[in-house]
Each structure stands twice: as C-alpha cells, then as structure tokens.
RODO-2510 file (C-alpha; in nm, 4 decimals, decimal comma):
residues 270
     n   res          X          Y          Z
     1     x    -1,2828    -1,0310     1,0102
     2     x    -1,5642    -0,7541     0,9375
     3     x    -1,4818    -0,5377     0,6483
     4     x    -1,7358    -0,3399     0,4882
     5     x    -1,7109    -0,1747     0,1970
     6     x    -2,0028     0,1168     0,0147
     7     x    -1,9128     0,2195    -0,2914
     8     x    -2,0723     0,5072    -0,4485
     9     x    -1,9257     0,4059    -0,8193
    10     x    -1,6208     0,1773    -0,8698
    11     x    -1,3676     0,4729    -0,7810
    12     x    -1,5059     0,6119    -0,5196
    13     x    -1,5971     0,3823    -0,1925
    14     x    -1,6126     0,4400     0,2214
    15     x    -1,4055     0,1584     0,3841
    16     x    -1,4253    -0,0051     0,7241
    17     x    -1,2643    -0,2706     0,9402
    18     x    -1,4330    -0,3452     1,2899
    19     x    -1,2257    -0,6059     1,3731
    20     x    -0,8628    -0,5724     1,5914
    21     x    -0,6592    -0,5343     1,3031
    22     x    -0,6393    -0,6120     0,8786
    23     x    -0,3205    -0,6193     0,6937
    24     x    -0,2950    -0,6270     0,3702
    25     x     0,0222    -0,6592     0,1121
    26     x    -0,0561    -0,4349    -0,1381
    27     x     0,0303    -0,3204    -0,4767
    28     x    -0,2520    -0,0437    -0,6343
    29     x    -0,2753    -0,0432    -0,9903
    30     x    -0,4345     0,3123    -0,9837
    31     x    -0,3147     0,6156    -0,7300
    32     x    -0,5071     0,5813    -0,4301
    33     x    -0,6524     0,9241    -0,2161
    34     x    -0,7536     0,8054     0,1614
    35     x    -0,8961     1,0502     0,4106
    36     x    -0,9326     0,9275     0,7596
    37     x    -1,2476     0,9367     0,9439
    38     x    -1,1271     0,7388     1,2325
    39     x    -0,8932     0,4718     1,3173
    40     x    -0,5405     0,3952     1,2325
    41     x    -0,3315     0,2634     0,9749
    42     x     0,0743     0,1625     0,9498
    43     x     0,2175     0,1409     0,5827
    44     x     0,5647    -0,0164     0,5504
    45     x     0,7461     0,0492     0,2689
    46     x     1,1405    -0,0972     0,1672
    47     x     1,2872     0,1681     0,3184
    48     x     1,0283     0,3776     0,5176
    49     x     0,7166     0,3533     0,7244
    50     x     0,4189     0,6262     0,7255
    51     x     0,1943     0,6197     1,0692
    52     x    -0,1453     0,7509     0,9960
    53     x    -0,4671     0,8613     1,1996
    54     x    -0,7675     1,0304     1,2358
    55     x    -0,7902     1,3404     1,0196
    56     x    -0,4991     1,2649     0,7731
    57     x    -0,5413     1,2539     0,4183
    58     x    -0,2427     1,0476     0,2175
    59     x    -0,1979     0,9605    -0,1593
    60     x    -0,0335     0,6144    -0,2522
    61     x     0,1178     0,5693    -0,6375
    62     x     0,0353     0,3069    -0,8194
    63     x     0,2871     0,0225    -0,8707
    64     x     0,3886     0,1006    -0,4814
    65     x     0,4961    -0,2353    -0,2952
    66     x     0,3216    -0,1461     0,0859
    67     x     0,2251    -0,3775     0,3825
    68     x    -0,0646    -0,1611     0,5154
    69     x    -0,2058    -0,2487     0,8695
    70     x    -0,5285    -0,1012     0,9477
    71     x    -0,6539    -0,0984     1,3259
    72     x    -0,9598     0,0648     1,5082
    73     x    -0,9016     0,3268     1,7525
    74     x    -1,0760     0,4525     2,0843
    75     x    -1,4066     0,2266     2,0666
    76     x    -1,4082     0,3592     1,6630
    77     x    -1,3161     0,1267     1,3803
    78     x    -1,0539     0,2331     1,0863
    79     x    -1,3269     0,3820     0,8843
    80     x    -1,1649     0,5754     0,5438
    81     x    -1,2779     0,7611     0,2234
    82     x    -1,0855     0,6186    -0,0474
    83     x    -1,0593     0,7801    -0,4524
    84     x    -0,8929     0,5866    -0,6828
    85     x    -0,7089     0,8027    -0,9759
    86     x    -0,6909     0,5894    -1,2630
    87     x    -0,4903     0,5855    -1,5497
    88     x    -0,7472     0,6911    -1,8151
    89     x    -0,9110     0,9579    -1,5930
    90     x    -0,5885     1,1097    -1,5694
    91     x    -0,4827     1,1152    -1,8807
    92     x    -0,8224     1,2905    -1,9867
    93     x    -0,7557     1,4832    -1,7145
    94     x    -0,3909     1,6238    -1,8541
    95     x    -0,4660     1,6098    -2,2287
    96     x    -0,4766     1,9893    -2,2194
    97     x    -0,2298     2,0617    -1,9395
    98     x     0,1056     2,1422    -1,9794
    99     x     0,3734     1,9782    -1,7402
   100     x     0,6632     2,1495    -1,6020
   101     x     0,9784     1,9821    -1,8139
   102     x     1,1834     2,0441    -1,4708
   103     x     0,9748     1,7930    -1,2185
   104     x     1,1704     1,4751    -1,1525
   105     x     0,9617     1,1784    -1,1059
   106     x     0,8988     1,0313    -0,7181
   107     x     0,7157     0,8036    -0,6210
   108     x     0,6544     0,8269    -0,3192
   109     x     0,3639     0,8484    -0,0293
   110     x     0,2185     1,2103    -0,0238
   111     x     0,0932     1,3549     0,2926
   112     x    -0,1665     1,5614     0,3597
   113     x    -0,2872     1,5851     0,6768
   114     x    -0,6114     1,8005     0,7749
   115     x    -0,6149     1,9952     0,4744
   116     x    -0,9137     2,1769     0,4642
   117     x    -0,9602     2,1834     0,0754
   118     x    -0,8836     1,7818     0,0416
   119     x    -1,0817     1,7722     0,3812
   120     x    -1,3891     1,9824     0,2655
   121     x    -1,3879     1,8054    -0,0940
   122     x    -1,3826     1,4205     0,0714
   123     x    -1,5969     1,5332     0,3356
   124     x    -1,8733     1,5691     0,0875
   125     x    -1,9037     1,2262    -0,0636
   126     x    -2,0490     1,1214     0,2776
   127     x    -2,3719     1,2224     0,2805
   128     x    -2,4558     1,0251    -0,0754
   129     x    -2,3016     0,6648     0,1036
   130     x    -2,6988     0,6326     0,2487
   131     x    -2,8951     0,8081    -0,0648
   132     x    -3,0814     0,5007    -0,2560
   133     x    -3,0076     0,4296    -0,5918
   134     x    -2,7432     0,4303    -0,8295
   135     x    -2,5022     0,7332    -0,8027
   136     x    -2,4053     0,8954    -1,1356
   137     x    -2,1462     0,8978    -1,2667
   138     x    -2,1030     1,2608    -1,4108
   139     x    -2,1265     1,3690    -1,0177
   140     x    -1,8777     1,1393    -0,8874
   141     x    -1,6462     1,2338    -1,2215
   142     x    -1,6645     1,6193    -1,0978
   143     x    -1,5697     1,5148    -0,7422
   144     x    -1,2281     1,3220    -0,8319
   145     x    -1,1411     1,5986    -1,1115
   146     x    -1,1850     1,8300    -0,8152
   147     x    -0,9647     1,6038    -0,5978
   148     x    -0,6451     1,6211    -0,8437
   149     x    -0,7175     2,0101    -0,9564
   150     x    -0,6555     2,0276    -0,5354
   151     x    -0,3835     1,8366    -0,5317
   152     x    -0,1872     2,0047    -0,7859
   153     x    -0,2644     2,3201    -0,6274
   154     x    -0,1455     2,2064    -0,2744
   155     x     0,1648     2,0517    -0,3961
   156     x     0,2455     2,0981    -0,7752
   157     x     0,5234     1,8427    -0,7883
   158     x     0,2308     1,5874    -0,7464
   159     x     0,2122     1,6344    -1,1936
   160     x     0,5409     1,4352    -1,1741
   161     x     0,3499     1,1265    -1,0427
   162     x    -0,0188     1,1754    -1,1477
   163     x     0,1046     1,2439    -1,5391
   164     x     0,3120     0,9565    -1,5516
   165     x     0,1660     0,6534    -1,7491
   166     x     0,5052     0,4779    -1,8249
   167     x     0,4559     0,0754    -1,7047
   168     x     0,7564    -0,0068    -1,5366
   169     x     1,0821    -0,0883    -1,7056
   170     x     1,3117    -0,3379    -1,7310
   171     x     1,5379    -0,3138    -1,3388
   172     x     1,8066    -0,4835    -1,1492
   173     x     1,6449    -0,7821    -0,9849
   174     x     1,8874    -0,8722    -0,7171
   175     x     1,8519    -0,5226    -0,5719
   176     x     1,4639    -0,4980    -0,6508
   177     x     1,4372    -0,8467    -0,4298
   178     x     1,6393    -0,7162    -0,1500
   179     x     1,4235    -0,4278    -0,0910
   180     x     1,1225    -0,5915    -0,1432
   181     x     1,1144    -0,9308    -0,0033
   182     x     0,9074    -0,8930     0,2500
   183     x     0,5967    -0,8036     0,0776
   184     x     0,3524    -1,0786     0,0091
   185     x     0,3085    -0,9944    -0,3520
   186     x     0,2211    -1,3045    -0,6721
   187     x     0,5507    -1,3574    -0,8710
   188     x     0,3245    -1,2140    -1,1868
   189     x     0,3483    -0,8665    -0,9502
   190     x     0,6723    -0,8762    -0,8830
   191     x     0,7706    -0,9865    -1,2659
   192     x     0,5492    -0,7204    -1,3564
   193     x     0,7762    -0,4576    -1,1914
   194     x     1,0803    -0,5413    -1,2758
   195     x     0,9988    -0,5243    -1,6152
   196     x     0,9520    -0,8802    -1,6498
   197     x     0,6978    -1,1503    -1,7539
   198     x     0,6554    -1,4658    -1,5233
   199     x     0,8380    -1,6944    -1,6913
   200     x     1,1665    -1,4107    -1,7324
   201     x     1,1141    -1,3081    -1,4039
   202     x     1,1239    -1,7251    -1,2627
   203     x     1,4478    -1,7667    -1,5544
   204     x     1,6427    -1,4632    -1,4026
   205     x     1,5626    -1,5309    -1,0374
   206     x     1,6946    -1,9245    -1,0601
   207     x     2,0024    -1,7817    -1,3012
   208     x     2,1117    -1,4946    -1,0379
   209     x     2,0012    -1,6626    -0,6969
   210     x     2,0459    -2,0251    -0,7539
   211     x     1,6918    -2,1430    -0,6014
   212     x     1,3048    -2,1123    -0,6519
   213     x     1,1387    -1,7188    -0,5428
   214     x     0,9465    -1,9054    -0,3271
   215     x     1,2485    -2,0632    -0,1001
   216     x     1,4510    -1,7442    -0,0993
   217     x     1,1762    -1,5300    -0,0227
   218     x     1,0971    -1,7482     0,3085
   219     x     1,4276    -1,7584     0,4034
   220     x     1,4800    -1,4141     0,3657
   221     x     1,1993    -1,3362     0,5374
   222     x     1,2867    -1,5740     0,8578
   223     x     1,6352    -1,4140     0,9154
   224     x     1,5090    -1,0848     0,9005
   225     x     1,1951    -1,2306     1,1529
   226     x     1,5049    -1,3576     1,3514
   227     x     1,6669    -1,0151     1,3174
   228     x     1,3674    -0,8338     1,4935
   229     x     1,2967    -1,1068     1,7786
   230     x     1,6773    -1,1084     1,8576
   231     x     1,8485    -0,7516     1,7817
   232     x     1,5369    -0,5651     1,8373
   233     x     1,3668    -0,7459     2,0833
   234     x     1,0555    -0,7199     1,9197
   235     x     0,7275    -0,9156     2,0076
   236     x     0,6290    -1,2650     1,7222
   237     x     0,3025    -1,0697     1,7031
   238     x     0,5119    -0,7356     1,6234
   239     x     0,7037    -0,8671     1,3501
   240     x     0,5201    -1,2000     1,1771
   241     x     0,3163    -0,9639     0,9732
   242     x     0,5938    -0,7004     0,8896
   243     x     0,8270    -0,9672     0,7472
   244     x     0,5276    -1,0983     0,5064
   245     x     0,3475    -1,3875     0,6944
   246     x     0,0249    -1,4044     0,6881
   247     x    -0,0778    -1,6596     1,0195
   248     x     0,1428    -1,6689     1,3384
   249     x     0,0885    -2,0217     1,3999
   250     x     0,2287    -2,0927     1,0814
   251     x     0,5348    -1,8287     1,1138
   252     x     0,5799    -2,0443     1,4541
   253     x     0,6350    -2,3612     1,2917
   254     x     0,8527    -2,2679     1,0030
   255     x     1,0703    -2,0433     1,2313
   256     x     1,1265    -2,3096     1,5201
   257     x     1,2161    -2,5788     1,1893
   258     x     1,4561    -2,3534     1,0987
   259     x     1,6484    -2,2107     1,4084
   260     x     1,5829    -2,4625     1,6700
   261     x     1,3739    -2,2572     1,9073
   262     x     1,0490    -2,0899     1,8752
   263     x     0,9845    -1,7055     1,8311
   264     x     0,8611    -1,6871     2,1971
   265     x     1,1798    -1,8045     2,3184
   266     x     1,4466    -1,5836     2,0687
   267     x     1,2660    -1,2404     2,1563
   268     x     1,2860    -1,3790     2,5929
   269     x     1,6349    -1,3880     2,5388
   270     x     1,8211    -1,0621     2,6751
***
C-alpha cells in the first residue's frame, strides 16, 4: 500500500495514498485540520458518517473514535493537507482570550467546505513541500495560529472545542461499548476514554459483561457484519471494514465459524 507522507515540521504534513483504498481506525490525540486536494475519504462515526471530496476542508477533535477510509478518485490519489492543533499550541494560543461562558461543548466533525480563507491559508503551505532544507518553525507557527484565528472567525462556537483541555472523565461503559465497538482501537484507548486505566477498564468490562473485551468485541462486531449482509444486503467488501476487521479473508473465516455459511452466501440471499 503506497502512502507517502512530507512533512514540513511535525504539525504540519501533505498526505497521500496511491493505492485503491486505506482505512484506518483512528483516535487523534490533537485536533486535526484536512483540506482536500483530491481524492476521497468516508469517516464513520457511532452514530454518523461524513462523505468528503475534493475541495472540502473538515476539522476532527481529538479523543474522536472514527474509521476513516481514504480512496483515490478520477486517475488522482487521496492527496490532503493536514494541521494538527495541539494541546499546548492552543493553550498559548487562548492564554489571553476570553471564552464565551454560554458555548456548550461538542465534539463533533466541523465542516468546511471550499472556504476561501481556510482554502487560501492551506493553499499556501504547498509551495514549501519541494523547498530544500529544514522549514522553520516560527513560519509554520504563524501559519497554524492563522488557521484557528480563521476558524474562530468562520464559526465561533469552534472555542467550545479548541479551548477545551479537560482529559476525559470517568463514563458509563456499557453504553460507551455499544456505540463504539466497532472501532479497532487498543483497550489502553478505549480505557483511556472512559476515564479508565487498563487494568479498571479490563476489571469493569469482565464485572458488567461477563467475558474478555476481546470476545465481546468480535462478537459484536459479527452480528452487526451479519446485520449488514442480511438486512441491508450489503456487499463482505462493503461492510468487513466498517464493522472493524482489518483482512476479509480473515472476516471470512471467523464469520462462516460462527453462522454456518460464509458472507458471500448471507448477502445472495433475498
């Protein structure tokens, strides 16, 4: 799978997949700013999914559970700016700026789609990707405090997500699971946002579902599979990746152990 990556510092890189597709399960630790040169890219979230192309510009939270499936488009391949926001940049960032007391906190994907002041302001990293040498630092600071300052002035609620450095706390885990099983995350992750370290987070799990994370996520994950094949009619190569497996032939194997019958064979079935 070709993926190339130039980075210009550690925040501030131009991505590219030439390949049919990449998917990735994801969880960012800093807020993530993508502009699309060309390509595609699908991001499936518990309870939504975002479609974009070329042109748009999105921003991802932090802490945001996402399966994200990239694919080239028209001869082109998914080719993307991408800023990360971290934590102590933005906190710099705010030190002197007062947030509204009314914004409620949401995290959630932000669009922005062919805005010509994100557009204009990404658009001008590309030239440096081919200059030689090291790119300083000072420059590519000024470029990403430009990139919030535009933000906020686009859409002002974005302060209630940018100026929040609170880790996550302490949540319901049977609910959290049931959204969430689906992403292909470490159990350290998914301790981590429930408010939990690994060994709390393996202790509650056992205590409240009665088995390992690792058999009830795979079982969860097959009857949904089995959901999509035989309610939805869906496609194995439509829904192996969306329910959190990673290799087809081995989605195959478990799923015919398990019902009888092979994907193929549940999604023929009208």
């Amino acid at each position: 799978m070709e993926h190339l990556s130039k980075y210009l510092t550690k925040d501030i890189k131009l991505s590219s997949y030439e390949d049919k597709l990449f998917k990735s399960d994801l969880m960012f630790d800093d807020h993530m700013l993508v502009w699309f040169i060309s390509g595609e890219t699908k991001i499936i979230q518990a309870d939504r999914t975002f479609y974009f192309k070329t042109g748009d510009i999105f921003l991802i939270p932090r802490n945001e559970l996402a399966t994200i499936i990239n694919y080239p488009k028209n001869g082109l391949p998914h080719k993307t700016v991408v800023m990360h926001l971290s934590t102590d940049r933005l906190k710099q960032f705010y030190e002197k700026i007062e947030i509204r007391k009314d914004l409620q906190n949401e995290q959630k994907i932000y669009s922005f789609s062919n805005h010509p002041l994100l557009e204009s302001c990404l658009a001008s990293l590309i030239p440096y990707f081919n200059m030689e040498g090291e790119f300083p630092e000072s420059l590519a600071s000024l470029k990403i405090i430009e990139a919030i300052s535009i933000l906020r002035i686009i859409n002002p609620e974005v302060d209630s997500v940018l100026a929040n450095f609170d880790a996550p706390g302490k949540i319901d885990l049977v609910n959290f699971m049931q959204r969430n099983f689906m992403f292909n995350m470490s159990l350290e992750k998914l301790g981590y946002l429930t408010g939990r370290s690994l060994s709390t987070f393996n202790r509650d799990f056992k205590k409240l579902f009665h088995t390992s994370p690792q058999k009830w996520l795979t079982e969860k994950r097959l009857e949904l599979a089995h959901y999509h094949l035989s309610e939805k009619k869906k496609k194995p190569t439509e829904v192996y990746l969306e329910v959190g497996f990673e290799d087809l032939s081995h989605f195959s194997f478990i799923f015919k152990k398990k019902y009888g019958v092979s994907p193929n064979q549940i999604s023929l079935v009208r």
